[in-house]
C-alpha positions as CSV (number, residue, x, y, z in Angstrom):
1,X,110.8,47.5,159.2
2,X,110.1,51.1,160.8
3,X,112.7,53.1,161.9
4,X,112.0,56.0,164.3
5,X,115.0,58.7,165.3
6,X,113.8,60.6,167.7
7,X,114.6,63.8,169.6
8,X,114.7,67.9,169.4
9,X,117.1,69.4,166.9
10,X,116.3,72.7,168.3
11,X,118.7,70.7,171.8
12,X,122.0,70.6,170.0
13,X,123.1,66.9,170.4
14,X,119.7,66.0,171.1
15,X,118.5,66.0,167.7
16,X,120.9,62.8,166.7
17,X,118.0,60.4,166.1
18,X,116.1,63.0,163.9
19,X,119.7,63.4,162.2
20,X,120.1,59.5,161.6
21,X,116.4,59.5,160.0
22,X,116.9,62.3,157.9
23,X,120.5,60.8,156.7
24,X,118.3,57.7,155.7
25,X,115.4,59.4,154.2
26,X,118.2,61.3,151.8
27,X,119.3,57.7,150.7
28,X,115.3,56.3,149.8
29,X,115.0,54.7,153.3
30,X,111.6,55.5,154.7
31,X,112.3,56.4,158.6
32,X,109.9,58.7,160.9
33,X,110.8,61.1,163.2
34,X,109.7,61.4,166.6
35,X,109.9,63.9,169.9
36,X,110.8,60.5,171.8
37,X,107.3,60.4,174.0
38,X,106.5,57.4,175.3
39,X,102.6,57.7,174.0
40,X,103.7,58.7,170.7
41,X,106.6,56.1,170.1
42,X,104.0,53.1,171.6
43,X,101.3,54.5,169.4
44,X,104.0,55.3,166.2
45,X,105.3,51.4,166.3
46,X,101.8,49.7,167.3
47,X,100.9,46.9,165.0
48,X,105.1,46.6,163.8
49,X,106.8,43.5,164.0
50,X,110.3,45.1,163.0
51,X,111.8,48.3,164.6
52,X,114.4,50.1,164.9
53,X,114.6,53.1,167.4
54,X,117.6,55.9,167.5
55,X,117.8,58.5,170.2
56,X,120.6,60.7,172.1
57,X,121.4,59.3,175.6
58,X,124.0,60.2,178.2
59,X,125.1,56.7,180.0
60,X,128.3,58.5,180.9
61,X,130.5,57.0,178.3
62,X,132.5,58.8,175.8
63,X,130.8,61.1,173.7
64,X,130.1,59.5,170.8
65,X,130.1,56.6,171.4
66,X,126.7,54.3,169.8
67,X,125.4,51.4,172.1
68,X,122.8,49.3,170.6
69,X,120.4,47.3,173.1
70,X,117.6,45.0,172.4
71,X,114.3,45.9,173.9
72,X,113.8,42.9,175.6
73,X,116.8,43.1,178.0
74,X,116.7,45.9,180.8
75,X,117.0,49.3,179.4
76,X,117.1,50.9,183.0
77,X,120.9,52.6,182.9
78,X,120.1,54.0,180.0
79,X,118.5,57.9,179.9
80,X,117.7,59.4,176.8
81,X,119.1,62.8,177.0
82,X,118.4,65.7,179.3
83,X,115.0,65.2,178.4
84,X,112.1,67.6,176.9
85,X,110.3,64.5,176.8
86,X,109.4,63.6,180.4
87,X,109.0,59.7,179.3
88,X,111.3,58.8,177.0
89,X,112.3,55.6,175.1
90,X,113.6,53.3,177.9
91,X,110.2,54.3,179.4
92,X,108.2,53.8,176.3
93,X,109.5,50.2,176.2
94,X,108.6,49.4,179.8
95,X,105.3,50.7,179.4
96,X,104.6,48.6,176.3
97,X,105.7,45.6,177.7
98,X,103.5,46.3,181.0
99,X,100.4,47.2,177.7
100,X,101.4,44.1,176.0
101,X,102.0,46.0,173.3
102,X,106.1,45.6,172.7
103,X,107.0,44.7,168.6
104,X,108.3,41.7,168.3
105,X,112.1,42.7,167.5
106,X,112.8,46.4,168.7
107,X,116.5,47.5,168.4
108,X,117.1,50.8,170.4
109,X,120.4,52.8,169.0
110,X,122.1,55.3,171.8
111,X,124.0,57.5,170.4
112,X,126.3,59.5,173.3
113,X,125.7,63.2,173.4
114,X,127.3,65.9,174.8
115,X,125.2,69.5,175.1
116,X,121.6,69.5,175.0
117,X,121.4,73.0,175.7
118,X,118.9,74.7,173.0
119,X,120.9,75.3,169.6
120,X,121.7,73.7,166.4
121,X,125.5,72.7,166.4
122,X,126.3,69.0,166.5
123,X,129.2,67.8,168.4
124,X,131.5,66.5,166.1
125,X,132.0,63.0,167.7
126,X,128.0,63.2,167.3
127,X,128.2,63.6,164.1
128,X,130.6,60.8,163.4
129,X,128.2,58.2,165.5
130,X,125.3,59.8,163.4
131,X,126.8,58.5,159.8
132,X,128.0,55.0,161.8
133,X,124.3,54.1,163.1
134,X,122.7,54.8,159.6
135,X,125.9,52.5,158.1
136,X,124.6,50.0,160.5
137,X,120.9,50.7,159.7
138,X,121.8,49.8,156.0
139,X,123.8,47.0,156.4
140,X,121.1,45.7,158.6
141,X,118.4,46.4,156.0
142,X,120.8,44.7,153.5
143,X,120.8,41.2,155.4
């Protein structure tokens, strides 16, 4: 399985996938991180049968909150943050489906920010959903 968190931790709330991947890596889970391109994540999982992807979104529900969708079914009300990466993951997807080129089984985890402004600080309910996608990661890995 590959497991990509992607995002800028240099954009507050924006770095939770990078967050979630380092939280693995700290445990011996092998997880990449990724600015959340659409050419890199399509080239990152090519030739994977089993992935996982973890970004910051804002869908307009609480902050916080973590919504997990399967890549198969429409991604299109979901935006991945207030993005620095002009094609993000919901557009990665629909372009590897147009190239053929979609994994198999591609899980995408949204984790609900709140500031994407440039800094460091994650908000706390962030932080919270951070530690509850990487519970989920494991127990998934564990099945």
């Amino acid at each position: 399985m590959l497991i990509i968190g992607c995002g800028n931790r240099q954009r507050s709330d924006d770095g939770a996938g990078i967050l979630v991947a380092e939280r693995l890596r700290d445990l011996g889970i092998p997880a990449e991180t990724r600015s959340g391109e659409a050419a890199d994540l399509i080239e990152a999982w090519r030739g994977a049968d089993d992935v996982i992807v973890v970004d910051a979104v804002m869908t307009g529900a609480p902050v916080g909150t973590v919504q997990a969708w399967d890549a198969r079914q429409p991604l299109a009300s979901v935006s991945t943050t207030a993005s620095t990466h002009g094609l993000g993951v919901a557009e990665a997807i629909g372009l590897a489906q147009v190239l053929q080129c979609l994994p198999a089984r591609l899980q995408v985890y949204g984790i609900e920010g709140r500031q994407f402004e440039p800094g460091v600080e994650i908000s706390p309910e962030v932080q919270r959903a951070i530690e509850d996608v990487a519970r989920r990661i494991i127990a998934r890995l564990s099945a």
